[in-house]
C-alpha positions as protocol buffer text, in pm:
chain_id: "A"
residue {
  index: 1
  type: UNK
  ca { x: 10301 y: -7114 z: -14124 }
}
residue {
  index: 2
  type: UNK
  ca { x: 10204 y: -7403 z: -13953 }
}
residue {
  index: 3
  type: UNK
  ca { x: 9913 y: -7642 z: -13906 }
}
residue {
  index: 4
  type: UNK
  ca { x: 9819 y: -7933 z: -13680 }
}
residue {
  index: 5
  type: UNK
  ca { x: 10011 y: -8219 z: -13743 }
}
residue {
  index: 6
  type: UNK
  ca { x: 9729 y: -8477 z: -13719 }
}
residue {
  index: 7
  type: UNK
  ca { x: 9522 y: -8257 z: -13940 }
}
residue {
  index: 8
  type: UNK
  ca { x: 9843 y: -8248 z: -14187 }
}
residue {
  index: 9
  type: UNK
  ca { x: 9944 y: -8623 z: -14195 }
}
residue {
  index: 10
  type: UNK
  ca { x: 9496 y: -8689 z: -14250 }
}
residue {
  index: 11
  type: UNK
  ca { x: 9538 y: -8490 z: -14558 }
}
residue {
  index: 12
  type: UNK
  ca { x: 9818 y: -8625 z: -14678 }
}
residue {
  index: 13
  type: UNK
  ca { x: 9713 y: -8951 z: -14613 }
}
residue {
  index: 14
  type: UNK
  ca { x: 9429 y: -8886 z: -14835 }
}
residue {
  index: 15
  type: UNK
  ca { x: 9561 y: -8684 z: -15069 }
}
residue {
  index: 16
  type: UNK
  ca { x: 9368 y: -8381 z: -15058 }
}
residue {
  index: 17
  type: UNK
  ca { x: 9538 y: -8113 z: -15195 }
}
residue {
  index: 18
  type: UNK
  ca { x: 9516 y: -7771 z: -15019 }
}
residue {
  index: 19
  type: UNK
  ca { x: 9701 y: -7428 z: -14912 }
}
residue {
  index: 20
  type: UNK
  ca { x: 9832 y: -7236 z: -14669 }
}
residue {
  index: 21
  type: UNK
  ca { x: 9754 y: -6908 z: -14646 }
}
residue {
  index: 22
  type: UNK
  ca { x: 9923 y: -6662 z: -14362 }
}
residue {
  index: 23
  type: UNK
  ca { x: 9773 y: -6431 z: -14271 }
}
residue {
  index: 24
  type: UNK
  ca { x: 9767 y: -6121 z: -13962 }
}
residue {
  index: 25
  type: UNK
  ca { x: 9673 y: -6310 z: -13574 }
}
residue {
  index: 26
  type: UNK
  ca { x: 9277 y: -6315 z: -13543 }
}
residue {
  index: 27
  type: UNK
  ca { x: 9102 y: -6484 z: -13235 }
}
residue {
  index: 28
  type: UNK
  ca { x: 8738 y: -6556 z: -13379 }
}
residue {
  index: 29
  type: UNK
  ca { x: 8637 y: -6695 z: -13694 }
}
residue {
  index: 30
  type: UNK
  ca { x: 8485 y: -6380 z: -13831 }
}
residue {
  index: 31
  type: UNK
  ca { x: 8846 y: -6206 z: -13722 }
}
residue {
  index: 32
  type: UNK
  ca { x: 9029 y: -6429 z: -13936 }
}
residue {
  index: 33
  type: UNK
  ca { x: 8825 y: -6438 z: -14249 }
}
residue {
  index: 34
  type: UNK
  ca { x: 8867 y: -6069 z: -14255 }
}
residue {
  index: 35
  type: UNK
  ca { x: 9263 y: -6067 z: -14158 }
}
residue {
  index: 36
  type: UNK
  ca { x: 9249 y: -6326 z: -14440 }
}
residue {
  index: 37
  type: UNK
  ca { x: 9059 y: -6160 z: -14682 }
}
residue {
  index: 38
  type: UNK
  ca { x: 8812 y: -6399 z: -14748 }
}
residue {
  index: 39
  type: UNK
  ca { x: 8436 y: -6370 z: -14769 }
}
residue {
  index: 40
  type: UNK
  ca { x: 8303 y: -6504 z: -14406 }
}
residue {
  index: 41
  type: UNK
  ca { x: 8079 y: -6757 z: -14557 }
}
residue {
  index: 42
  type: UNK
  ca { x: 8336 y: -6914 z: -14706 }
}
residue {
  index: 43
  type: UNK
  ca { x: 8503 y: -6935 z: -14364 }
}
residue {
  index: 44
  type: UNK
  ca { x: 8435 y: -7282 z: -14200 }
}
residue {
  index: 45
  type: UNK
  ca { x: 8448 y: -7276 z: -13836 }
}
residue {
  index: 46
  type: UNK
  ca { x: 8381 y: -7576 z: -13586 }
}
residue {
  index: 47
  type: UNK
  ca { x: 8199 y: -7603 z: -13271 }
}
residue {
  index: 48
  type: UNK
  ca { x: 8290 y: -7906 z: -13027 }
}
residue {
  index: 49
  type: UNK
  ca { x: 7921 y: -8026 z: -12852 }
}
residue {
  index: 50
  type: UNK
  ca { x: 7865 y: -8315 z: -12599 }
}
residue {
  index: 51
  type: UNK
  ca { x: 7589 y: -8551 z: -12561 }
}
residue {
  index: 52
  type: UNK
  ca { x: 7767 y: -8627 z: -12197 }
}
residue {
  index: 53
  type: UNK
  ca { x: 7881 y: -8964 z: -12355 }
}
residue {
  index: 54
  type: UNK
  ca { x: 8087 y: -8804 z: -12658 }
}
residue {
  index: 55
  type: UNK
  ca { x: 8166 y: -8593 z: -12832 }
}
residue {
  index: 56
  type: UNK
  ca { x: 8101 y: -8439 z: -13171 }
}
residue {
  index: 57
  type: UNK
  ca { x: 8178 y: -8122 z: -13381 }
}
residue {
  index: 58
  type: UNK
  ca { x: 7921 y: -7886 z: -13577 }
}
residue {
  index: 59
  type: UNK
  ca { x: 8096 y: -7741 z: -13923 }
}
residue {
  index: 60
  type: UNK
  ca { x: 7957 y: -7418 z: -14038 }
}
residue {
  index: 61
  type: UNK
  ca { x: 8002 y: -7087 z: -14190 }
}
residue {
  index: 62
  type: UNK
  ca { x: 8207 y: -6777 z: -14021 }
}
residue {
  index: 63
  type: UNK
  ca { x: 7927 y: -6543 z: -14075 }
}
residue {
  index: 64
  type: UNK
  ca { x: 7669 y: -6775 z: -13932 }
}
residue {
  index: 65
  type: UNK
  ca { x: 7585 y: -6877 z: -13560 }
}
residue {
  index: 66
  type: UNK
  ca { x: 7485 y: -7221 z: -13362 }
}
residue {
  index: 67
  type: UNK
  ca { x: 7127 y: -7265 z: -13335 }
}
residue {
  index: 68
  type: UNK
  ca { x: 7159 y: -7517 z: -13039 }
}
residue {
  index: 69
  type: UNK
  ca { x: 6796 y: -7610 z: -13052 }
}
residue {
  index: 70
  type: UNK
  ca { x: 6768 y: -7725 z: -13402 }
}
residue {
  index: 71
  type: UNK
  ca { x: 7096 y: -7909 z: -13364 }
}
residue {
  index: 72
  type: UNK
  ca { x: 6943 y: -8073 z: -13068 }
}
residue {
  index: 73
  type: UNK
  ca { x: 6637 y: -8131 z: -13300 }
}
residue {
  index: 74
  type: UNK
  ca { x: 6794 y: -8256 z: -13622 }
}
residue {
  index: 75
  type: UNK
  ca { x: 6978 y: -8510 z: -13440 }
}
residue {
  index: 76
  type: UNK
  ca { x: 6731 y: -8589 z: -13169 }
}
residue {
  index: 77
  type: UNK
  ca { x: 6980 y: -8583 z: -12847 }
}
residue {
  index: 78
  type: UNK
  ca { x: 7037 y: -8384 z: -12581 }
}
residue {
  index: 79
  type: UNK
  ca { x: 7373 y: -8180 z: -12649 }
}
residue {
  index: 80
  type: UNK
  ca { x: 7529 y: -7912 z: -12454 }
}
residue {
  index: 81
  type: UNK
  ca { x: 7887 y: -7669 z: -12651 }
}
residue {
  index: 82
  type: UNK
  ca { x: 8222 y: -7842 z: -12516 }
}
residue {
  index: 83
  type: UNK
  ca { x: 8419 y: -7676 z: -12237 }
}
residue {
  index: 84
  type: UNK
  ca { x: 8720 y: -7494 z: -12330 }
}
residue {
  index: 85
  type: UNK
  ca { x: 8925 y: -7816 z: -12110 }
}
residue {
  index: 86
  type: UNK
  ca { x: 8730 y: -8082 z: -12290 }
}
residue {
  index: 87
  type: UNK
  ca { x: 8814 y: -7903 z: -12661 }
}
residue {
  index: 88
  type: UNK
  ca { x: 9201 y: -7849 z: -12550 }
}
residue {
  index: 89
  type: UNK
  ca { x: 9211 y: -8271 z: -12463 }
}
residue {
  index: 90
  type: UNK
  ca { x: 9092 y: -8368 z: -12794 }
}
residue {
  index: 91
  type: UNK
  ca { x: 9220 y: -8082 z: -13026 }
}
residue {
  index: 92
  type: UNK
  ca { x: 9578 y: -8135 z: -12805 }
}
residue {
  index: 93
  type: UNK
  ca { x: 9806 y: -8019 z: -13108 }
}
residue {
  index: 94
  type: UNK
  ca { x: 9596 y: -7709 z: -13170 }
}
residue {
  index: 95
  type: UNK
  ca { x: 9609 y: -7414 z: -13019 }
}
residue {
  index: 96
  type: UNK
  ca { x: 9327 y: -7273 z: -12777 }
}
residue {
  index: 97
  type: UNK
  ca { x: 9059 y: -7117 z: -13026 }
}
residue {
  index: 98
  type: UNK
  ca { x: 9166 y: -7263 z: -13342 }
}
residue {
  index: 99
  type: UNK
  ca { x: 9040 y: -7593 z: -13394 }
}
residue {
  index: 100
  type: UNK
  ca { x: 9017 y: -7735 z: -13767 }
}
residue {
  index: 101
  type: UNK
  ca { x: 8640 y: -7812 z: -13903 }
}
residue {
  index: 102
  type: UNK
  ca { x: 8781 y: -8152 z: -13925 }
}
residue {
  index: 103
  type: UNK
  ca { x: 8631 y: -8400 z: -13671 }
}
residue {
  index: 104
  type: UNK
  ca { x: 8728 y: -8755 z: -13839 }
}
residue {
  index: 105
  type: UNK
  ca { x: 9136 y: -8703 z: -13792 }
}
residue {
  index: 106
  type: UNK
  ca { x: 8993 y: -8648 z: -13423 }
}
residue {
  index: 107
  type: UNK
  ca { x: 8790 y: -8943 z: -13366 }
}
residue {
  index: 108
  type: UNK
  ca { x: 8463 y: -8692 z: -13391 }
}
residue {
  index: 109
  type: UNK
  ca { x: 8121 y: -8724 z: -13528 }
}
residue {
  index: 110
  type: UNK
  ca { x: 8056 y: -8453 z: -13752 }
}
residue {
  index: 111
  type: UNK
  ca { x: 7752 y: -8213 z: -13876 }
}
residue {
  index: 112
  type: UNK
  ca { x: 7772 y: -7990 z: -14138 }
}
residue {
  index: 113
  type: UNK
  ca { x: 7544 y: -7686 z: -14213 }
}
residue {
  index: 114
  type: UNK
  ca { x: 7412 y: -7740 z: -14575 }
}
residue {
  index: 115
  type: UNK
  ca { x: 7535 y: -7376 z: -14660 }
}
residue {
  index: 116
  type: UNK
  ca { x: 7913 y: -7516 z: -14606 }
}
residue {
  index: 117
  type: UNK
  ca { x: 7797 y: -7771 z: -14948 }
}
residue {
  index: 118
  type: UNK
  ca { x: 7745 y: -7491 z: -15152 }
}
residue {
  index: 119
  type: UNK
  ca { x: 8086 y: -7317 z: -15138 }
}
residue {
  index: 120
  type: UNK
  ca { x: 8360 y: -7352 z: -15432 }
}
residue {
  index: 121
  type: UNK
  ca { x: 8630 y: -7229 z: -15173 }
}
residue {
  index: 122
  type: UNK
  ca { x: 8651 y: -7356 z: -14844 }
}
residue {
  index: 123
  type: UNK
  ca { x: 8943 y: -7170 z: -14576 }
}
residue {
  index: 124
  type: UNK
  ca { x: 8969 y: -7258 z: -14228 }
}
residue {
  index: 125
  type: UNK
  ca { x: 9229 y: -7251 z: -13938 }
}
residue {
  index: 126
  type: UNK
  ca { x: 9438 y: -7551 z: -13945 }
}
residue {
  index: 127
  type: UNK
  ca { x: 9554 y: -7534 z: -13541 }
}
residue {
  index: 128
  type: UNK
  ca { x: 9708 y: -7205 z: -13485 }
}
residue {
  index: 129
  type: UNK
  ca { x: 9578 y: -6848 z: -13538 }
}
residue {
  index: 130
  type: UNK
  ca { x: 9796 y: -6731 z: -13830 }
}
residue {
  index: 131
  type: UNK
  ca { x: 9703 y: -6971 z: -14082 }
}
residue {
  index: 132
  type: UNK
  ca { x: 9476 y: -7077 z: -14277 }
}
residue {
  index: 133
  type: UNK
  ca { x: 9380 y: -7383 z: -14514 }
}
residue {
  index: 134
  type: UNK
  ca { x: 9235 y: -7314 z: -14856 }
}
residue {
  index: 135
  type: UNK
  ca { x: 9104 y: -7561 z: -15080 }
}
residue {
  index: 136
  type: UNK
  ca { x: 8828 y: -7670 z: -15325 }
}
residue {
  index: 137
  type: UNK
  ca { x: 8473 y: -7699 z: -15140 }
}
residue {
  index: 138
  type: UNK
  ca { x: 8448 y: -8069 z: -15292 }
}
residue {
  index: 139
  type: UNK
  ca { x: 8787 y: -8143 z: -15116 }
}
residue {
  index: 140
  type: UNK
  ca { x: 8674 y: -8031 z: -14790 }
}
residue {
  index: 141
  type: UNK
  ca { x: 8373 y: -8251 z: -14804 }
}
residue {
  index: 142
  type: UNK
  ca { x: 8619 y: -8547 z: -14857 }
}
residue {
  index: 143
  type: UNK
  ca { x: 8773 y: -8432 z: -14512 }
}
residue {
  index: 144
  type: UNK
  ca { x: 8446 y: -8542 z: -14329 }
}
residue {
  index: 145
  type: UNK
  ca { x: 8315 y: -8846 z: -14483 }
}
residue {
  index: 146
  type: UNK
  ca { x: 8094 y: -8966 z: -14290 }
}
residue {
  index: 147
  type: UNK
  ca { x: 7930 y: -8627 z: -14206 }
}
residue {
  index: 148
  type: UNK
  ca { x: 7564 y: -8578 z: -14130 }
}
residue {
  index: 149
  type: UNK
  ca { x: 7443 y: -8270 z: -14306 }
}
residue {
  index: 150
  type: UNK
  ca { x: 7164 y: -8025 z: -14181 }
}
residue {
  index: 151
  type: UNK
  ca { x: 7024 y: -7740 z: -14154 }
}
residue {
  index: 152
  type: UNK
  ca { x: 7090 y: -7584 z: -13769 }
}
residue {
  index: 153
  type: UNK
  ca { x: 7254 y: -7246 z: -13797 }
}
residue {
  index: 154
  type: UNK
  ca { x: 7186 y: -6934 z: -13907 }
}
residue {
  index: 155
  type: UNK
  ca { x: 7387 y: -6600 z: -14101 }
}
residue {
  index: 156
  type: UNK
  ca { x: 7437 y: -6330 z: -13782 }
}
């Protein structure tokens, strides 16, 4: 079991306690909460957007999906979802597909979905696609400290 190494030493760093949880390969967020059996809206997953100056990452639940037009609306900027080459330069020690919900050890802006605030229980893939982190929901809202919080997704 591994996880990203800049994710790891941010933790550490701030002493936020968590676990690792293996778990079978999965390739999609929804995959992995259910190779992990865990409920999918406990499942954070993060979605790397560009305003064409920066960059920025959305944090929401597994079982919901990107509503690009409120996003654009809550934050009142143009955005447009990452490339796959622009999310493999700043997630480098990740692997393709598995990027942590975790924008600050990344130099990222970061929204979260107010449905993320409301779990007790809070997994996500820490950089590969075996792997998972677990840990207390208030924990995980220490990870992103300077998060914006909204409403711009909805459950699939």
């Amino acid at each position: 079991m591994t996880i990203a190494p800049t994710l790891q030493r941010y933790m550490t760093d701030r002493g936020i306690p968590y676990d690792l949880i293996a778990h079978e390969p999965a390739m999609t967020s929804l995959g992995t909460a259910h190779a992990g059996h865990i409920p999918s809206e406990c499942m954070a997953k993060g979605v790397m957007l560009s305003d064409g100056r920066r960059y920025m990452l959305a944090v929401m639940p597994a079982s919901h999906h990107l509503r690009l037009s409120d996003l654009r609306t809550e934050l009142g900027q143009e955005l447009r979802l990452a490339s796959e080459d622009e999310i493999v330069q700043v997630f480098r020690d990740c692997d393709r597909g598995a990027i942590p919900p975790v924008g600050s050890c990344y130099g990222l802006d970061v929204i979260v979905e107010n449905a993320m605030d409301r779990q007790k229980d809070v997994y996500f893939e820490g950089g590969d696609h075996a792997t998972l982190v677990h840990m207390k929901g208030d924990d995980f809202a220490r990870l992103n400290p300077a998060a914006q919080h909204g409403s711009f997704s909805e459950r699939m």
